[in-house]
N, C-alpha and C positions, 0 to 999 in steps of 0.2 A: 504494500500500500504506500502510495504518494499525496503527499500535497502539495498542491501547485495555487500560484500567486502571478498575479502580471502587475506589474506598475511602469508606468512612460514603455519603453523601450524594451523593458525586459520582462524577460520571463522567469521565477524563481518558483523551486523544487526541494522539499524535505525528505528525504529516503532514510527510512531506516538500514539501519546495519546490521549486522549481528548484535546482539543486545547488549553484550560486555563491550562492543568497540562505541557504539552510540549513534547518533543521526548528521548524516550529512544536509548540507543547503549549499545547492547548485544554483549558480548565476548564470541565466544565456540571456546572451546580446539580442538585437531585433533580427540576426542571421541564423537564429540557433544555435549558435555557436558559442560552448560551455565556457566561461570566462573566467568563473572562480568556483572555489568549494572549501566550504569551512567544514567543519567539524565539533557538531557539539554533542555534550552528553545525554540531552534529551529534549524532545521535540519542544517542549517549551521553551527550551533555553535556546535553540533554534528560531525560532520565532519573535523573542524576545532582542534575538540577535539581527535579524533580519529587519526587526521595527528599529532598533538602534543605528543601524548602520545603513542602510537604506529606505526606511520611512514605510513602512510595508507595513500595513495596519491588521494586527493580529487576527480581527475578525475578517479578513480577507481572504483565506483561504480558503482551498474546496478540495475531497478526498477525490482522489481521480484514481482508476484501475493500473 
């Protein structure tokens, strides 16, 4: 399961990991083309991160297949 986010230009993506490694947040450009990825230890704190550093308003997200 993912959650996906669009703001301006981009597209942003929370993936979980294996449970012990934690959730990634994937940055793509308006190309699709993956341009960062953080690493945090849990999807809140992902989101959190995401609102911090790019303005991405937590209630923004939607669970996508």
């Amino acid at each position: 399961m993912k959650q996906t986010a669009t703001y301006k230009d981009q597209r942003f993506e929370i993936v979980e990991d294996l449970p012990e490694v934690g959730f990634y947040l994937y940055v793509y450009d308006k190309y699709n083309n993956c341009i960062a990825d953080f690493l945090q230890n849990s999807e809140i704190i992902a989101k959190e991160f995401a609102f911090e550093e790019f303005n991405i308003p937590i209630d923004s997200w939607s669970v996508t297949v």
